[in-house]
C-alpha positions in Angstrom: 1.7 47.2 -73.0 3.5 48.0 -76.0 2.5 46.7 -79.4 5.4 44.6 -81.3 5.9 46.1 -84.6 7.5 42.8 -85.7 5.3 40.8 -88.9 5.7 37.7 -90.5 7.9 38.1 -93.3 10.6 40.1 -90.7 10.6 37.4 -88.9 11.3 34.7 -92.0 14.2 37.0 -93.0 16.5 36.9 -89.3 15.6 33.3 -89.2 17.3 33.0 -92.8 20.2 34.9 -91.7 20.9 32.6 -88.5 23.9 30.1 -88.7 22.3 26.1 -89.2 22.7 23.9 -86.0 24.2 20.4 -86.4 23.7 18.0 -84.3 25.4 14.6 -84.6 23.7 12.1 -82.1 20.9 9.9 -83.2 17.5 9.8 -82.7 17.9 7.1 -79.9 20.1 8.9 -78.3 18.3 11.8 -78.4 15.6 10.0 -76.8 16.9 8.5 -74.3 18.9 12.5 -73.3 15.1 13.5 -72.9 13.8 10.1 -70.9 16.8 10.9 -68.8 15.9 14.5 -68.0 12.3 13.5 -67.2 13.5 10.9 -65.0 15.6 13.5 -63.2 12.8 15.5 -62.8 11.1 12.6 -60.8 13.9 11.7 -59.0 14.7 15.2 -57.7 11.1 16.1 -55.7 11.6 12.3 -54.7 14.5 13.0 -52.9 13.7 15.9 -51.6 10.9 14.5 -50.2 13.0 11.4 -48.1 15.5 14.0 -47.3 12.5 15.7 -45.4 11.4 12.4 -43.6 14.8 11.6 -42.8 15.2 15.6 -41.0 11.9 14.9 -39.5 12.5 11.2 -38.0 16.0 13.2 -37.3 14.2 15.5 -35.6 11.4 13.2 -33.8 13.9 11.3 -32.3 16.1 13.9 -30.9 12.9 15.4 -29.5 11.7 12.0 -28.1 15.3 11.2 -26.4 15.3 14.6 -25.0 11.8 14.0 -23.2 12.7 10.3 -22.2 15.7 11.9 -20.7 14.0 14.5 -18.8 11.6 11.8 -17.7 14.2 9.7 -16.7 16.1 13.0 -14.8 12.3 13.7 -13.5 11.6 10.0 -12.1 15.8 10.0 -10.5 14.7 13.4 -8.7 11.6 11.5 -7.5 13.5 8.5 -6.7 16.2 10.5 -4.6 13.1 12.9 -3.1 11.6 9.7 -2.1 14.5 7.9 -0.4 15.5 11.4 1.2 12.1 11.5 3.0 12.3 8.4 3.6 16.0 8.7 5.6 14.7 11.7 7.2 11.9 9.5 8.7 13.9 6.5 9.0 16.0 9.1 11.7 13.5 10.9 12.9 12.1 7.6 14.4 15.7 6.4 15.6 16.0 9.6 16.8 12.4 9.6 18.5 13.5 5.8 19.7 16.8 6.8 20.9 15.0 9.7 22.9 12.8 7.1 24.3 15.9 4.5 25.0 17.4 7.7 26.9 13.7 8.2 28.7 13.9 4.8 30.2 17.2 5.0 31.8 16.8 7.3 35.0 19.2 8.4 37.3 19.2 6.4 40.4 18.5 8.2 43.8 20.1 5.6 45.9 23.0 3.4 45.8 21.7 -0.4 45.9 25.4 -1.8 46.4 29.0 -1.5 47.2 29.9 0.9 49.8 30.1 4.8 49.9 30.9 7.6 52.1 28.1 9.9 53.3 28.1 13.7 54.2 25.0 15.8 55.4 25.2 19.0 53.8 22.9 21.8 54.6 20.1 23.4 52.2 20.6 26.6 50.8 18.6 28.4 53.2 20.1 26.6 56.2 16.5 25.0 57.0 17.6 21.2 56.3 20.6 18.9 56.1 20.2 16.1 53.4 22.7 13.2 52.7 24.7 13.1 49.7 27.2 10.0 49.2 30.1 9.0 46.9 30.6 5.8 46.2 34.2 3.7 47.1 36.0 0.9 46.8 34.9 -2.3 49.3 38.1 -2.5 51.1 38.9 -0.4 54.4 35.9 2.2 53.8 37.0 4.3 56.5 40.2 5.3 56.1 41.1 9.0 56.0 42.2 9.1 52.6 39.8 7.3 51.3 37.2 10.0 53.1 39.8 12.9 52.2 39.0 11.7 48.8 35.2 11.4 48.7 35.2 14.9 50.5 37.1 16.4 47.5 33.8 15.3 44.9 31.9 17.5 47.0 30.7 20.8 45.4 27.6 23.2 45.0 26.5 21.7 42.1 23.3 20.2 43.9 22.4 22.9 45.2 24.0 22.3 49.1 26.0 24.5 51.6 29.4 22.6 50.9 31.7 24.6 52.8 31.1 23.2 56.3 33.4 20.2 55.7 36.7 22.0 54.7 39.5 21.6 56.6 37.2 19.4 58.9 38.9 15.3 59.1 37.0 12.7 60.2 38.0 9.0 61.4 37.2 6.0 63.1 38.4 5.9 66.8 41.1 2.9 66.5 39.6 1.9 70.1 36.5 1.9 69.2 34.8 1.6 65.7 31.3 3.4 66.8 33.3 6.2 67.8 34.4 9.0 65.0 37.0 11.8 65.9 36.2 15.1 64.3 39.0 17.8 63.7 38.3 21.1 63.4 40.4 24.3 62.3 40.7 27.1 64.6 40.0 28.9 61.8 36.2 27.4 60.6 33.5 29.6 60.0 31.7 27.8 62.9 33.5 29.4 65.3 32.2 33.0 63.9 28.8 32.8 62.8 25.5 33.0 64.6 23.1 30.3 66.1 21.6 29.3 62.7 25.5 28.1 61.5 26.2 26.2 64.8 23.1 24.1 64.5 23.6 23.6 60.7 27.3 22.4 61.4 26.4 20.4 64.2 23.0 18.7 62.0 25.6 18.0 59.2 28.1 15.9 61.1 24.9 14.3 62.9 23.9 13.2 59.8 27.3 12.2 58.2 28.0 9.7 61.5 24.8 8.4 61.6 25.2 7.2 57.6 28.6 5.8 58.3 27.6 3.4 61.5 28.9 5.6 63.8 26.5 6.2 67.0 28.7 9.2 68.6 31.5 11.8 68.0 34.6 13.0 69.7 35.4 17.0 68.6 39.1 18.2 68.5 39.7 21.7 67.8 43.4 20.9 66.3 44.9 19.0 69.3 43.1 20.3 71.7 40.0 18.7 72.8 36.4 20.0 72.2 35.3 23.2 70.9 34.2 26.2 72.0 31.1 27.4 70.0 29.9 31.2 70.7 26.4 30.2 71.3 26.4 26.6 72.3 29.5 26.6 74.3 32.4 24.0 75.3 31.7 20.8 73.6 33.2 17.7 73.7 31.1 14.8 72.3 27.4 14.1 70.9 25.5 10.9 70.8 23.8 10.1 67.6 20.4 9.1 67.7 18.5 6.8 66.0 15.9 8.5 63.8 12.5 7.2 62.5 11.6 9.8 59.2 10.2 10.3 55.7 11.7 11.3 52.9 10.6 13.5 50.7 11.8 15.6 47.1 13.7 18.4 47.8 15.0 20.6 44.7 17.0 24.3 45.1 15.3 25.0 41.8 14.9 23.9 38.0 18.8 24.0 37.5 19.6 21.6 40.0 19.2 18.0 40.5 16.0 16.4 42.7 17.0 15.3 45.9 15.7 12.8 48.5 15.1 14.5 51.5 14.5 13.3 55.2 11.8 15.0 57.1 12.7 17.5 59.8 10.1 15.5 62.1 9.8 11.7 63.5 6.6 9.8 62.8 5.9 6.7 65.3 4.9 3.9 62.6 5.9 3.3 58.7 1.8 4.2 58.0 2.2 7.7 59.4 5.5 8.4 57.1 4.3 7.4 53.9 0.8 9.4 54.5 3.0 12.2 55.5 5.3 11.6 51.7 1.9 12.1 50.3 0.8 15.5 51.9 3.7 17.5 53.0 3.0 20.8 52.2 5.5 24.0 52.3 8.1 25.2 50.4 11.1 23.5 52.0 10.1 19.9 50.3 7.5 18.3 47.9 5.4 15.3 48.2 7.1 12.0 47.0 4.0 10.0 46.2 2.0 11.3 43.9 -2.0 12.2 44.8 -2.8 10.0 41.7 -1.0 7.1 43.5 -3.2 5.1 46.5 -1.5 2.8 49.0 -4.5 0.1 49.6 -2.6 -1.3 52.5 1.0 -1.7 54.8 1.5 -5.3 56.0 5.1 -6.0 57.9 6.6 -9.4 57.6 9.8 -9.6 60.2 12.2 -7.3 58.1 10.4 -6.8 54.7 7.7 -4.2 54.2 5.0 -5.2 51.9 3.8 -2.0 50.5 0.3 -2.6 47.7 -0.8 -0.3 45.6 -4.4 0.5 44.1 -5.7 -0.9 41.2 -6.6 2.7 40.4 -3.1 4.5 40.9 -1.5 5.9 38.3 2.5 5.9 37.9 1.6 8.2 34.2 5.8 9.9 34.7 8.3 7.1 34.9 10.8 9.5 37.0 8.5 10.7 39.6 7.3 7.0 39.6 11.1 5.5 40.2 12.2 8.0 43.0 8.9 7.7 45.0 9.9 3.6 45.1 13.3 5.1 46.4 11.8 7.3 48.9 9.7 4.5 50.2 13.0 2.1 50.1 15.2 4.9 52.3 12.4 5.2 54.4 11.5 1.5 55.0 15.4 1.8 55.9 15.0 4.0 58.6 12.2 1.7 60.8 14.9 -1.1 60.5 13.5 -2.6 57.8 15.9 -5.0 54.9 13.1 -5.3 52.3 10.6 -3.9 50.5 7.7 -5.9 48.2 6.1 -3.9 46.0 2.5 -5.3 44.6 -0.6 -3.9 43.4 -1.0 -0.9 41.1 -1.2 -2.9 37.5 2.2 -3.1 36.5 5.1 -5.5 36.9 8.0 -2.8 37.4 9.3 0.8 37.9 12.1 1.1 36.3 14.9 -1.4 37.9 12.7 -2.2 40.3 9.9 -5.3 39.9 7.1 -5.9 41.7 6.2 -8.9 43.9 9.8 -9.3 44.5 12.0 -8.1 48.0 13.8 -5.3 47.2 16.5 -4.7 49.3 16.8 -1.3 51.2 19.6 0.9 49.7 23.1 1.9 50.9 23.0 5.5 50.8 21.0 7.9 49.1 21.6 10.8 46.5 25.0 9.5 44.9 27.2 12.2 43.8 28.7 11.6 40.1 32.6 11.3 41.0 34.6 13.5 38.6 
């Protein structure tokens, strides 16, 4: 560093030379300029220092409303996640109870009451003819239109040969009500198939007489009467006999409806149908009582069959468990019965129907939705 080359008695002479400073305040006030400027120097870091705080509180607060607010938006989503689960399990059960309301109501294989009109209708394969009926008003059953009618709901939806009944009318014989007078067209397709058709046709209006009360038919081919079959030949009439059968599940196949069935053979007492119901074997039809279900006995009292079940059996599928009741109701029906008394088995009811009570035997059985 440089050395000043400034002495003492240079620096007496500039002071000389400067212009003299007045200053006119008083000592006091002088004093208290100075206490004032001290003072301003405390007052300034002070201030500083609360201006600080007041940024940081400032800041702290901010900070603290921003978390409580993202702790109140976190405990809302909570809230709402919770009551969302909670609505989805609140309808998943209805919808699991609604599935099991909908379980418990099973379509009927019979008709209980009321009054219907029955047609046999042949199987696919031509093998069988099973009744199908469609319920109808009370009043004058029988008339034509009223049968017109009911023949109009039939279709192939279950899985039957339809087609024999067109053009075909049927009616009561105004001289006698056990009597039914069939019409047929010259041009039915009975009159041009084979063996197999003729039997079919003839099986189907069997079985569509018998249902209605009649006990024997009268054929008209238009006016004219009887018909002339290729293979059976001139006929005018058939008597309708009184059958003793099981009945059994018949189904085309998993897109169409299960069917009660009547056996293609006779049995000779009640015992020998329902053992039959239990081991029918083939592929035409399938057993209606379950091997997990055991009659323990068959007692008759006048008109009402008292059927009792095992302890032991086991009714695990309730739709299986309904239509083997039904089966046993048609076929309690056909060895003249009017009742049925279930008992036995461990359980009060199957579906509609309770035990230790008369059932009566239906109407008709397979009832056709009406459209």
């Amino acid at each position: 560093m440089r050395k000043s080359q400034w002495n003492e008695e240079d620096i007496r002479l500039v002071l000389q030379r400067m212009p003299m400073v007045s200053d006119r305040r008083s000592k006091d006030e002088i004093y208290r300029q100075v206490r004032m400027m001290e003072k301003n120097k405390r007052i300034v870091p002070t201030l500083v220092s609360i201006a600080a705080a007041c940024l940081f509180v400032v800041i702290g607060v901010s900070f603290y409303s921003s978390s409580l607010s993202t702790k109140e938006k976190n405990a809302e989503q909570k809230q709402e996640m919770s009551i969302a689960m909670r609505t989805g399990e609140s309808a998943k059960k209805q919808n699991m109870m609604m599935q099991t309301d909908q379980a418990d109501v099973i379509s009927s294989r019979i008709i209980t009451n009321g009054e219907a009109v029955v047609f046999g209708l042949p199987d696919a394969s031509a093998q069988t003819v099973i009744p199908v009926s469609i319920p109808v008003s009370n009043e004058q059953i029988f008339r034509d239109k009223q049968i017109e009618a009911a023949k109009a709901q039939l279709t192939d939806q279950w899985g039957l040969d339809s087609r024999w009944f067109e053009g075909v009318t049927m009616s009561v014989s105004p001289e006698r009500p056990n009597v039914w007078i069939i019409r047929i067209p010259k041009t039915h397709p009975v009159f041009s198939g084979g063996s197999a058709n003729e039997v079919m046709f003839l099986s189907s209006v069997e079985e569509t007489v018998r249902w209605m009360g009649g006990t024997s038919v009268q054929f008209f081919t238009g006016d004219q009467k009887g018909i002339d079959l290729p293979n059976t030949g001139h006929l005018e009439s058939i008597t309708i006999p009184q059958k003793k059968r099981a009945y059994y599940f018949y189904q085309l196949d998993d897109s169409h409806p299960l069917l009660l069935a009547p056996s293609l053979q006779e049995f000779a007492t009640i015992e020998k149908a329902l053992e039959s119901m239990q081991n029918v074997t083939g592929d035409l039809f399938r057993p209606s009582i379950s091997q997990q279900v055991h009659i323990a006995s068959v007692q008759k009292q006048n008109d009402n069959l008292i059927v009792q079940f095992a302890s032991n059996s086991s009714f695990a599928d309730p739709a299986t468990s309904q239509w083997m009741l039904e089966a046993i109701l048609l076929t309690a029906k056909e060895f003249r019965f009017r009742y049925v008394t279930f008992t036995g088995g461990n359980v009060d009811h199957i579906g509609p129907y309770r035990f230790n009570e008369k059932i009566e035997v239906p109407v008709a059985p397979n009832p056709v939705p009406v459209h």
